[in-house]
C-alpha positions in Angstrom: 22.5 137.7 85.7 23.8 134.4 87.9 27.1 136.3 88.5 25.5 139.5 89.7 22.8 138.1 91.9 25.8 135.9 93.3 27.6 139.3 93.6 24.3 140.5 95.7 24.0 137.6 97.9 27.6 137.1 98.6 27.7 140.8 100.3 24.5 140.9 101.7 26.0 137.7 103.5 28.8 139.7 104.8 26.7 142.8 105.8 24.7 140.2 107.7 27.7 138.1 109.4 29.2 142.0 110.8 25.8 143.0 111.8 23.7 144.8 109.2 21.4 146.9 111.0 24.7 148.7 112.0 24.9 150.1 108.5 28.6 150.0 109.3 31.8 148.7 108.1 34.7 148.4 110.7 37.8 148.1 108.9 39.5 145.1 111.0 42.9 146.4 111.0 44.1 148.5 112.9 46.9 149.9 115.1 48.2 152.2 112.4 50.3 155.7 113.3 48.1 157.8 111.4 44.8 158.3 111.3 42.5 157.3 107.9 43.0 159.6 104.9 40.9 158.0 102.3 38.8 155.6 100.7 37.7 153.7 97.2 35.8 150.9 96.4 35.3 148.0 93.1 33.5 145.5 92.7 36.5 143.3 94.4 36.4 145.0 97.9 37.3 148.4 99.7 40.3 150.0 99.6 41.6 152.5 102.9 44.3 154.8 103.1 46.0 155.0 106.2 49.1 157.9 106.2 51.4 155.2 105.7 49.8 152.0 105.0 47.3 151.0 102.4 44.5 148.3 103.2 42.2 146.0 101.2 39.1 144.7 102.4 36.1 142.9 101.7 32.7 144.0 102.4 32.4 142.9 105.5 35.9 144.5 106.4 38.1 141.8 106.7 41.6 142.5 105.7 42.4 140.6 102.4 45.9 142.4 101.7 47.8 145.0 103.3 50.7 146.8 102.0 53.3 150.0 103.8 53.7 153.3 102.2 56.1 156.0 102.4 54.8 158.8 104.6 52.6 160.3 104.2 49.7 158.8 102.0 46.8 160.8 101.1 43.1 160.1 99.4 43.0 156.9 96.8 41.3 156.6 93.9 40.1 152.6 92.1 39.9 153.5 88.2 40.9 151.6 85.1 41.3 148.3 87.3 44.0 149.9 89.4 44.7 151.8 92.6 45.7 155.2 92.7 47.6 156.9 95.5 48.4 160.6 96.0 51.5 160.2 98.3 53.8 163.2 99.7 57.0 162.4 100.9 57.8 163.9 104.0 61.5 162.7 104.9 63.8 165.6 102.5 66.2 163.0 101.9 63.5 160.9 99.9 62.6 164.4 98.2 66.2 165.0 97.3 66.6 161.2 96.0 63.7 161.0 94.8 63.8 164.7 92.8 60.4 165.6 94.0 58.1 165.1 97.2 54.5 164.6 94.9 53.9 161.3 93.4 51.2 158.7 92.4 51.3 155.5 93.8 49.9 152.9 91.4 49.4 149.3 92.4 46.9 146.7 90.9 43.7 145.4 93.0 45.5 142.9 94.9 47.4 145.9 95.7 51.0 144.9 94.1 52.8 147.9 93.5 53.3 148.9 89.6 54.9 152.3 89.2 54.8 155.5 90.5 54.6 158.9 88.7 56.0 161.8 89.8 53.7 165.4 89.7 56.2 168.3 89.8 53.2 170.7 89.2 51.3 168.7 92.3 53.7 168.8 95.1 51.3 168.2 98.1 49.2 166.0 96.8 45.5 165.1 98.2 42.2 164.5 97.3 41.9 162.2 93.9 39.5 161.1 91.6 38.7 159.6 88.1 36.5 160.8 85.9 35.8 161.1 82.1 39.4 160.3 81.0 40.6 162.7 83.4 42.7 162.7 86.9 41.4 165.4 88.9 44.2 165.2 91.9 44.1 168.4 94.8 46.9 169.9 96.4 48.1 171.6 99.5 49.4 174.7 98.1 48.2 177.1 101.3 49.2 174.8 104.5 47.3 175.1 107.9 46.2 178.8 108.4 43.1 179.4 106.6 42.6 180.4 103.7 39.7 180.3 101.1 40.9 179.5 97.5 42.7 175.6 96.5 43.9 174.6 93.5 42.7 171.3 91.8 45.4 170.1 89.1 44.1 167.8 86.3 45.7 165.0 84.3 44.8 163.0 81.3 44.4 159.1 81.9 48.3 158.5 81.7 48.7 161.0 84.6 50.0 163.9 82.6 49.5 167.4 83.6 47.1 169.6 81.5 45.8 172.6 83.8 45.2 173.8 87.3 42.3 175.3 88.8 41.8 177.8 91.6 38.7 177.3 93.4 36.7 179.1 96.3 33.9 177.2 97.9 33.4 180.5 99.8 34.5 179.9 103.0 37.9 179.3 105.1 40.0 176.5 104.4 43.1 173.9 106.0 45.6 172.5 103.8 43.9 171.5 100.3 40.7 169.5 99.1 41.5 166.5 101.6 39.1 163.9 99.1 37.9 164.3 96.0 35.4 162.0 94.4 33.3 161.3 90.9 29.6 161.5 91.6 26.6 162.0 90.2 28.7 163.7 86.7 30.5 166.3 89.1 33.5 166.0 91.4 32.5 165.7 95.2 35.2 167.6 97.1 35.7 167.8 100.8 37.7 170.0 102.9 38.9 170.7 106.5 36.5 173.8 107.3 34.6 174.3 110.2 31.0 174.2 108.4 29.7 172.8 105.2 32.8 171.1 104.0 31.8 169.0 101.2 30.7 170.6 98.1 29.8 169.8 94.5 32.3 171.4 91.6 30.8 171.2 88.3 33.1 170.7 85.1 34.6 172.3 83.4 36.0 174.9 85.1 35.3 173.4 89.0 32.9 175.8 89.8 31.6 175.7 93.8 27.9 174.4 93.4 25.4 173.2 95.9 26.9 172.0 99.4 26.8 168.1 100.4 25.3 167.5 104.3 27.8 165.3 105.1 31.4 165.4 105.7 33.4 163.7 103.7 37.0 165.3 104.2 38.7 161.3 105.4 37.3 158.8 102.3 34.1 158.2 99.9 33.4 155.4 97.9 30.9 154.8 95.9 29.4 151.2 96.1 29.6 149.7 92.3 26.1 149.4 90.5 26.4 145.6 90.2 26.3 145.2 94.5 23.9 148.0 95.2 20.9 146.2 93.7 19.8 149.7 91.4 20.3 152.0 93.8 22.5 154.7 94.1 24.6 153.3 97.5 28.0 155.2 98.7 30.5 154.7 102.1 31.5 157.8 104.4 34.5 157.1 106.5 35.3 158.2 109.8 38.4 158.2 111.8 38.1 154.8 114.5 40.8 155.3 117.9 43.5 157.7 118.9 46.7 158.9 117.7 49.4 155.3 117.8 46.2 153.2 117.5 44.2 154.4 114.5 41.9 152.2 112.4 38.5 153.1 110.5 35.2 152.4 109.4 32.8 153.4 106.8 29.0 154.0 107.1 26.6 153.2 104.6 24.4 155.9 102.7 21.4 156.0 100.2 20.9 158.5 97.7 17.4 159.2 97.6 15.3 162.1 96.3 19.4 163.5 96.4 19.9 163.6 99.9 21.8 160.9 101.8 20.0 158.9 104.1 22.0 156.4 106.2 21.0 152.7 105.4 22.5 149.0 104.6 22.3 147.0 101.5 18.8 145.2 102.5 15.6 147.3 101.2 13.2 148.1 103.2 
């Protein structure tokens, strides 16, 4: 109970310091080539993706480690105390070394690197996310013209392929589910589309559900039960600058009555 009202306190303290009624999280680095692909979040701080560098922060945004890539990164995932990157390699002489150009990026929280696993069956790898023992990783199978189906590939929890899934949330598409996301028992997916891009697939089979109002297609996190004080609290990230002199920042959402309603980690 001490620990978690500590917990509470300690990042209320930081909301408060960057300016809570913002309901906002600049991520203070910045500079970076390409613009934010992804987020996650623990209980230790928030984790962005940025096409060719990875960054940990605290709550309040400041950058505790920061760590380079190859190009080009794509959505994250924090599961089983680690840090899961989709990465595609771009460069085809790293494809040729390497013998593939999709792979999974796996470093611990203070963001140390640890292995990475190659998916032959995943070669453009996106969107990730954990959920129920499973790795539920998206890829770019259809590139830039539109196009309405995606595949979703899924892994067991040591990252080895089981199945792939062709989906159809029923309207045109770019490239492949650009975030994927465990929430509320289902996987939140969001897409480059022009209208309604985030939508609810429910297992097993990824089936299109309802539609989520906000876009999601460059990071989600949820915020982890023990900060948001019993409510159901979750980070949107949005794309900070211009191309050379990207950064990010996250805005903070309630789930009530399930819709999202933009907020900050004091009650009302």
């Amino acid at each position: 109970m001490k620990k978690r009202l500590f917990l509470l306190l300690t990042v209320a303290a930081m909301f408060w310091m960057m300016g809570v009624q913002a309901g906002e999280i600049l991520c203070e680095a910045g500079g970076f080539a390409g613009h934010l692909q992804g987020i996650s979040a623990d209980a230790t701080g928030i984790y962005w993706s940025y096409y060719d560098t990875i960054v940990k922060t605290d709550y309040a945004g400041k950058t505790l480690v920061l760590v380079k890539i190859p190009r080009h990164s794509g959505d994250l995932c924090a599961a089983n105390g680690k840090v899961y990157v989709s990465v595609c390699y771009y460069d085809s002489k790293m494809v040729a070394d390497e013998g593939g150009s999709g792979w999974i990026y796996i470093y611990d929280r203070e963001l140390k690197f640890l292995q990475k696993v190659a998916l032959p069956d995943t070669p453009r790898p996106d969107g990730i996310t954990f959920l129920n023992d499973k790795f539920y990783i998206a890829g770019d199978e259809f590139g830039k013209e539109p196009h309405p189906l995606n595949t979703i590939s899924i892994y067991d929890k040591e990252l080895k392929f089981e199945r792939k899934v062709t989906i159809d949330i029923g309207k045109p598409t770019q490239y492949g589910a650009q975030t994927l996301n465990a929430f509320e028992g289902k996987i939140l997916a969001s897409f480059y589309a022009k209208d309604g891009n985030t939508v609810f697939l429910e297992l097993p089979d990824l089936k299109a559900a309802e539609s989520f109002s906000l876009s999601l297609n460059v990071g989600f996190a949820e915020i982890p039960p023990e900060l948001a004080d019993g409510r159901k609290l979750f980070l949107a990230a949005r794309i900070v600058g211009t191309r050379g002199d990207y950064s990010g920042k996250a805005l903070i959402y309630e789930l009530r009555d399930g819709k999202p309603v933009h907020g900050d980690l004091k009650r009302e």
